[in-house]
N, C-alpha and C positions, 0 to 999 in steps of 0.2 A: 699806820692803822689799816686791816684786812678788811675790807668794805665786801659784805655777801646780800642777798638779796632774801625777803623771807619768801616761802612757798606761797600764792593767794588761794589757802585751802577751799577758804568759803565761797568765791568765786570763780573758780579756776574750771569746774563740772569734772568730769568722770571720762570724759573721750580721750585716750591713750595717745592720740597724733598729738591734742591741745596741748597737753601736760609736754610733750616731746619737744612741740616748739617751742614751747617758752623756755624750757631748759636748756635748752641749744643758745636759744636770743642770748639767756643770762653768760651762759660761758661766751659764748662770743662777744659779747659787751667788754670782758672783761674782769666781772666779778669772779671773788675770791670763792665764797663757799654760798650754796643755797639750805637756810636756814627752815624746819617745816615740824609743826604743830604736831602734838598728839593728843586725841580725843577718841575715844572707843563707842559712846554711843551717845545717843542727843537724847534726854530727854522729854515728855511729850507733855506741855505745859497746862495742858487742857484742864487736869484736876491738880495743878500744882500752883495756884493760889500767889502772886508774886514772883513766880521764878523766872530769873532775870540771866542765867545761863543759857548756854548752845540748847537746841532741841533737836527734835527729830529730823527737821528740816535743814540742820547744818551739817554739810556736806567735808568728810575728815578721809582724805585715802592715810592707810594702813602704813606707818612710815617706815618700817622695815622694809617690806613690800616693794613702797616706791622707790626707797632707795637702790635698791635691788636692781628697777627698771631703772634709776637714774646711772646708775652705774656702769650699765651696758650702753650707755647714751649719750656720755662725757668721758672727757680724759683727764680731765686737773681739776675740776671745782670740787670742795672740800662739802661732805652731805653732814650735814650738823641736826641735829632735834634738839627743838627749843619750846619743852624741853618735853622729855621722857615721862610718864609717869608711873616713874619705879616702882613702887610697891603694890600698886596692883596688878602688876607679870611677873610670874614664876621667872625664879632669880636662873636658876641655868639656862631656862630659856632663852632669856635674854644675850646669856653671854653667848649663847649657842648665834643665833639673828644677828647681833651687833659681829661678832668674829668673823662669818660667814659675809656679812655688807665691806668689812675691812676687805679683807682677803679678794674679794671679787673686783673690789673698786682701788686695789693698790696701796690700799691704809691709807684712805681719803674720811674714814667715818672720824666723827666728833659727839659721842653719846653727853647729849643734856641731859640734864635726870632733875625731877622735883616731886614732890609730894602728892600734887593737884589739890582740887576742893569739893570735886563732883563726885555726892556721896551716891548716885544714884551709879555711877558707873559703879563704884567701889561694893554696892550692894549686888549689884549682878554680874559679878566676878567673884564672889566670894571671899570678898577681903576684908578685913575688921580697918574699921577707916580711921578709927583713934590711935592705933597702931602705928600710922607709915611713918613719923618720922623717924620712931626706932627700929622700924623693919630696913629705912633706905640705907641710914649706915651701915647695918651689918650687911647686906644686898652690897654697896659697894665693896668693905673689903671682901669679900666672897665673887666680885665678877674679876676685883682685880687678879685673886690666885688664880682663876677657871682660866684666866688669858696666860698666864703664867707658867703655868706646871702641866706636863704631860700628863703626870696621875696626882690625885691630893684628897684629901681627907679633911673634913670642916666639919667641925659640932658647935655651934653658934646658939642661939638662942631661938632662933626663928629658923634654923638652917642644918643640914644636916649632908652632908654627903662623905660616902666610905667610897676610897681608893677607885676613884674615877676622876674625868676628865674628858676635856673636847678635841677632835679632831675633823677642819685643821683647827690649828691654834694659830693667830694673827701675827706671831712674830714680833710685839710688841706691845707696850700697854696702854691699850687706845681711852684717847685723853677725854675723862669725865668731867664734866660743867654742870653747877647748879644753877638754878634757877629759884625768884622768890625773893623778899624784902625784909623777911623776919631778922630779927637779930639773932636767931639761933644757925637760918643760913650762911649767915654773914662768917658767922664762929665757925661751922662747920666746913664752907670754903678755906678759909682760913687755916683750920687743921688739914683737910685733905683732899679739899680739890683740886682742882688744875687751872679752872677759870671759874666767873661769875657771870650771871645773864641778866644784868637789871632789864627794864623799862620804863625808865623813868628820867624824867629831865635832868640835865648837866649842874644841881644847883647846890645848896649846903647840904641839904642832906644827902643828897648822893657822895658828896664827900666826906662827911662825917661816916658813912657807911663802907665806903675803902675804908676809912682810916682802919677802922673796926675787925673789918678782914685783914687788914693789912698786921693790925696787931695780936691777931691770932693765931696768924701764920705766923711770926716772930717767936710767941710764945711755946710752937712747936715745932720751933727749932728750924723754919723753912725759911727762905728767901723770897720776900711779899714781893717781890717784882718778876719771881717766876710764877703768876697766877695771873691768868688772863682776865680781861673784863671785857664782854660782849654789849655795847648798848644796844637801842632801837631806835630808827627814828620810823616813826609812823607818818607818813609825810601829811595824812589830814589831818594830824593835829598840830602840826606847826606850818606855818603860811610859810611863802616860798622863798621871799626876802630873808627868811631867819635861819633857814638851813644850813646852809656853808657855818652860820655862827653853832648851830649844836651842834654838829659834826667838832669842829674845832675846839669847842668848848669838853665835848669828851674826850678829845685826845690828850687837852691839855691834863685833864682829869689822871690820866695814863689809862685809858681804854685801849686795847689792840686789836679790839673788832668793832665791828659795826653794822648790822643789819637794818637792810629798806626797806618798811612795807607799804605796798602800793594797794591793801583792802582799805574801802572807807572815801574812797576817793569820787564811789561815783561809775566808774571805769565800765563801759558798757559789755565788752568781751575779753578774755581773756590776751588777746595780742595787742590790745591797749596797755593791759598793764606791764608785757613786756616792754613795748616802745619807750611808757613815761620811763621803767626802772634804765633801758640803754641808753635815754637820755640827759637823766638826773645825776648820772653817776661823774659824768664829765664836771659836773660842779659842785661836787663835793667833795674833790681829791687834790 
């Protein structure tokens, strides 16, 4: 199992050295890939009645962006988004960003892609929000060819592009991860993606939930053991005695990754939460 560390978007602030060192602690620690959030804007709860999502005051760097800066700043940790949220960025764009992070960082990127929930990003972007699940499929096979083919032509349903193409091109076809619990993700992993991003405990239903993808992928025709599964352990919500057991407990599961996050903890500055991630990692391997 590939143990990565997640980004602590919400606590981490905006100082370009902070963000530097903690990137450096995580590579030097050890870890395999650093895992990092995408949110595009906070809502402002004031005349929003119950709203129990990010707001204005949650703090999200741009993760193309960063990985961009992360790139120039490591040499082996694998830049993963966990996850993306696809259908609200213009689909060439993306492949444009994601090819351009490859390319830069050595074909270290790992594009997580999911649907999200936050209709208010999706309203001030211009994107019909009942839409995204059937915008992200076709969004996938369309970033897959952009990575693909030097020039290509796609008439999709949501998509359209005449004898064009990116340059560079990545050289390879960098690995797509969903995220999300639906049984419709589950199905859709299962027919085309590469890996899975639960967060959710080691327990029946998380296995009833491989099985599910695992029987998806069968049904089209793929081998369910070539599909990744990324868990999380969030370390505040399981006490410190019990960790080595979910670690374990997901592998046994056949998880091949595994993401820490050290937000929730409490953690006064951001070189704390390097420290606990340098030294939690030693006990859970």
């Amino acid at each position: 199992m590939k143990i990565g560390a997640v980004f602590p978007q919400l606590e981490i602030g905006a100082d370009p050295q902070t963000v530097r060192d903690w990137t450096t602690t995580v590579e030097q620690a050890g870890y395999n890939h650093v895992l990092a959030y995408d949110h595009m804007l906070g809502a402002d709860p004031t005349n929003r009645p119950g709203w129990t999502g990010y707001t204005d005051k949650s703090l999200f760097h741009e993760v193309f962006v960063l990985f961009g800066y992360m790139a120039a700043i490591t040499t082996r940790l694998e830049l993963v988004t966990g996850v993306l949220i696809l259908p609200q960025r213009q689909t060439a764009l993306v492949a444009k960003q994601a090819a351009e992070v490859d390319v830069l960082s050595g074909g270290r990127l790992r594009l997580g892609v999911g649907i999200g929930w936050n209709q208010v990003e999706y309203q001030a972007l211009g994107v019909p929000f009942k839409q995204r699940g059937a915008v992200l499929e076709e969004q996938v096979d369309l970033l897959r060819r952009l990575w693909a083919e030097p020039v290509m032509s796609y008439d999709g349903k949501y998509h359209e592009v005449v004898e064009a193409g990116l340059n560079p091109l990545p050289g390879r076809e960098i690995p797509i991860w969903f995220g999300g619990t639906a049984d419709a993700v589950l199905r859709r992993t299962g027919r085309i993606g590469d890996g899975w991003m639960p967060q959710s405990a080691p327990d029946d239903r998380a296995r009833q939930q491989i099985a599910m993808l695992r029987e998806a992928a069968e049904a089209a025709g793929r081998d369910p053991q070539s599909i990744g599964i990324e868990a999380r352990l969030t370390l505040a919500a399981v006490p410190e005695q019990d960790r080595k057991a979910f670690v374990d407990s997901w592998r046994e599961l056949g998880a091949t990754h595994l993401g820490i996050n050290t937000m929730n903890l409490g953690l006064a500055t951001p070189q704390d939460h390097a420290k606990v991630l340098a030294e939690v990692l030693p006990k859970l391997t």
